[in-house]
C-alpha positions in Angstrom: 66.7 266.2 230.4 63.9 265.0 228.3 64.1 261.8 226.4 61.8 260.4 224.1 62.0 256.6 223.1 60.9 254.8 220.1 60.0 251.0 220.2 59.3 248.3 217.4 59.6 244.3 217.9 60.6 241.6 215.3 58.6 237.8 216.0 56.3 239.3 218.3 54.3 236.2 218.0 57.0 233.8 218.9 56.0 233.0 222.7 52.7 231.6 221.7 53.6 230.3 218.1 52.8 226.3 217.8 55.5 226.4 214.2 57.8 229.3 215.7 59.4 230.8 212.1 62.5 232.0 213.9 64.6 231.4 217.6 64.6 235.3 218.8 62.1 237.5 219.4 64.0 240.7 219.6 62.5 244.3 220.8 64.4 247.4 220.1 64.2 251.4 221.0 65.7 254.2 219.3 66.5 257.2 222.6 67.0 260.6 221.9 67.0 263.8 223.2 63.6 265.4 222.6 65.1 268.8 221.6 66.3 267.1 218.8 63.1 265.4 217.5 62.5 267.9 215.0 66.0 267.2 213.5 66.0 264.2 213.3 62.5 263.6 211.5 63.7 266.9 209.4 66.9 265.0 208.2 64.9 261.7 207.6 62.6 263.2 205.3 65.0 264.6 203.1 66.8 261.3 202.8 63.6 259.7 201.4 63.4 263.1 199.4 66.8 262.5 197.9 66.2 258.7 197.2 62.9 259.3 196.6 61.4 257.1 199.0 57.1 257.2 199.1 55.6 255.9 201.8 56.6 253.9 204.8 59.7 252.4 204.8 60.5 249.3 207.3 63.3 246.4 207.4 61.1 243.9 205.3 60.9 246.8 202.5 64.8 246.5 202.3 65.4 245.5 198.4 68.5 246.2 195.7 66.3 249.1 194.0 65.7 250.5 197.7 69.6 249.7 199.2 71.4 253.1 198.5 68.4 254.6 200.4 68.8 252.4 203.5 72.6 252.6 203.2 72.6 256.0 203.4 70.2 255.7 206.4 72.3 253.5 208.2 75.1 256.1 207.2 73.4 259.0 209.0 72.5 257.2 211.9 76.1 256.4 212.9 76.8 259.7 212.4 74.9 260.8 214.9 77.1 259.4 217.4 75.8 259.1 220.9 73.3 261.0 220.6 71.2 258.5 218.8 71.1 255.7 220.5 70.0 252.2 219.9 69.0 249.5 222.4 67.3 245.9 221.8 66.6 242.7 223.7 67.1 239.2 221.9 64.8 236.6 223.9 65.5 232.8 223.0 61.8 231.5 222.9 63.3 228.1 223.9 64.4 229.8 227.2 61.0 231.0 228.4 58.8 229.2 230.5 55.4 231.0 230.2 53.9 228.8 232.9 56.3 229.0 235.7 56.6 232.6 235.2 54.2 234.3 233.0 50.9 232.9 234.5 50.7 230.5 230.6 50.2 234.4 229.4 52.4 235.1 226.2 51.4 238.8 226.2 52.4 239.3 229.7 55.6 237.7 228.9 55.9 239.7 226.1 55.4 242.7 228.2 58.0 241.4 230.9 61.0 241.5 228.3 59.8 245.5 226.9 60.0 246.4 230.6 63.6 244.6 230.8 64.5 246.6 227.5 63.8 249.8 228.8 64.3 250.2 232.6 67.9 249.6 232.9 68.2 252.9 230.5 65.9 254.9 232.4 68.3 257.2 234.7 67.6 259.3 237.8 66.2 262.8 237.4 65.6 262.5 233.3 62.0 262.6 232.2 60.8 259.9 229.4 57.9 259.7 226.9 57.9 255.9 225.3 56.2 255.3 222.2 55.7 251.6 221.2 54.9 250.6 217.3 50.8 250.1 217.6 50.1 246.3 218.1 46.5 245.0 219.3 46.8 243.4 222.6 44.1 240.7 223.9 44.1 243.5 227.5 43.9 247.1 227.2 45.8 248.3 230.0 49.2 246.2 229.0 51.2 249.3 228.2 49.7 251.3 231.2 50.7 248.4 234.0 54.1 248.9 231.6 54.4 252.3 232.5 53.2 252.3 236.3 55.9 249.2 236.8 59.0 251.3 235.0 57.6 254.2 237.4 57.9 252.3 240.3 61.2 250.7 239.7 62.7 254.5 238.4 61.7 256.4 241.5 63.7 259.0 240.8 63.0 259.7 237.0 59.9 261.0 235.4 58.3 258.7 233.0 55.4 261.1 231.6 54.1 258.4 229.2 54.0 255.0 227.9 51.5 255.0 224.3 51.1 253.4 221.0 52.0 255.1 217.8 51.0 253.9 214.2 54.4 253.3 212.7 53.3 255.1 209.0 53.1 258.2 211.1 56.3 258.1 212.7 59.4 257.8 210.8 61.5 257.5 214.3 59.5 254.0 214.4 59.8 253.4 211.1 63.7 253.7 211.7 63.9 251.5 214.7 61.8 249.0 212.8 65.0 248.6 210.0 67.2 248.5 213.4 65.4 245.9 214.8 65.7 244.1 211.5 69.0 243.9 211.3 69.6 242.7 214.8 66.8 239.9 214.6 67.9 238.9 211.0 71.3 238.3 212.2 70.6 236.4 216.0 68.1 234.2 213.9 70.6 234.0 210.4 67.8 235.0 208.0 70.2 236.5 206.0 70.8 235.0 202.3 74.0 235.2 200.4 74.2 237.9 198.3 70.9 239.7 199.6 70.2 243.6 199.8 69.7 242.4 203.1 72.7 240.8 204.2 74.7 243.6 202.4 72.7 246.3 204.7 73.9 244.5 207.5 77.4 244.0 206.2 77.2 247.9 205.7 76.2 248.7 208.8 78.5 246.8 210.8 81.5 248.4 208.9 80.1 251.5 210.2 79.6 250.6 213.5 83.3 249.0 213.3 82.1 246.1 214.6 79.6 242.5 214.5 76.0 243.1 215.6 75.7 241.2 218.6 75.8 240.9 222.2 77.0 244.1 224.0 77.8 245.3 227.7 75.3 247.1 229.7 77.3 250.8 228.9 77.6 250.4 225.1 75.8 253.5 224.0 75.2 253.4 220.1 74.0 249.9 219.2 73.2 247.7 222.7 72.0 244.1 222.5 70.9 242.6 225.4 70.5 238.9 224.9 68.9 237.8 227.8 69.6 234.8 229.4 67.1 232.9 231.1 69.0 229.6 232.2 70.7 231.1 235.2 74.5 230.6 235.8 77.2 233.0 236.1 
């Protein structure tokens, strides 16, 4: 089967930030089936059609003149069931140690957590194409040495690529970008009484039938893996 994955990050700067705005950096990817691609981007464009959505949308677009279009989106995402799936890490800044085990490199760390996002996903005999939201990196090669180190650990699967894609040209980013929103929103309670945003995520989680927040390994539509770094049981 082929699989295609679409990445976006909330607080990437957070490793390396002297006045850190927020506790969580949080990554997230959006899996489906590639058949299904054209669908999907087919049935997101006629939601922004219908609402009359220009231009790229995103989680920090999310307003009261704009919430019956991201409702609705939230709306046809559940109902896509399994086969559109949702999977993000929340990493607790105060947790890392960049010097003991990043080499002092916040990019590299940064790196470390997309590989722990993705690999435990990537199943035998299934071939993947990863597409992360564009962001400029002080090395070149990060997302290759990303892709060479999910081949190695994922023998038995095909991982055909590991590249950046400008979110305004992909409205699969653009939808894991509001999906990463509301996860990162609610780990680091950004959300004020009575906003379009807090009522998105009220909306959601009513759909999903449950709170947005740490899952098991084998939840399928909306996983949250927050990472511990403190050892323990």
């Amino acid at each position: 089967m082929k699989i295609e994955v679409y990445c976006d990050e909330a607080y990437p700067d957070l490793l390396s930030s002297q006045k850190p705005l927020a506790q969580y950096l949080v990554i997230g990817s959006l899996w489906l089936r590639s058949e299904k691609r054209s669908i999907y981007k087919e049935s997101i464009h006629e939601l922004r059609d219908r609402f009359h959505m220009g231009g790229e949308f995103k989680w920090t677009k999310a307003s009261k003149s704009k919430l019956d279009f991201y409702k609705a989106l939230m709306d046809w995402f559940c109902n896509q069931g399994d086969e559109l799936r949702f999977r993000c890490i929340a990493v607790d800044h105060n947790q890392v140690n960049l010097i003991r085990f990043h080499e002092n490199d916040q990019e590299l760390g940064f790196y470390k957590f997309y590989y722990q996002l993705l690999h435990k996903w990537i199943h035998d005999l299934n071939a993947y194409s990863v597409y992360c939201d564009y962001k400029k990196n002080r090395r070149r090669d990060r997302l290759h040495v990303l892709e060479t180190c999910i081949r190695r650990s994922n023998l038995s699967a095909n991982v055909l690529r590991v590249q950046s894609v400008r979110s305004k040209e992909s409205v699969l980013i653009q939808l894991a970008d509001v999906l990463v929103g509301l996860a990162a929103s609610t780990f680091n309670r950004r959300l004020t009484q009575g906003s379009a945003k807090q009522e998105l995520v009220l909306h959601t989680e009513r759909q999903l039938c449950r709170k947005i927040g740490p899952t098991a390994l084998c939840e399928k539509k909306f996983n949250v893996f927050k990472i511990n770094l403190q050892g323990g049981w």
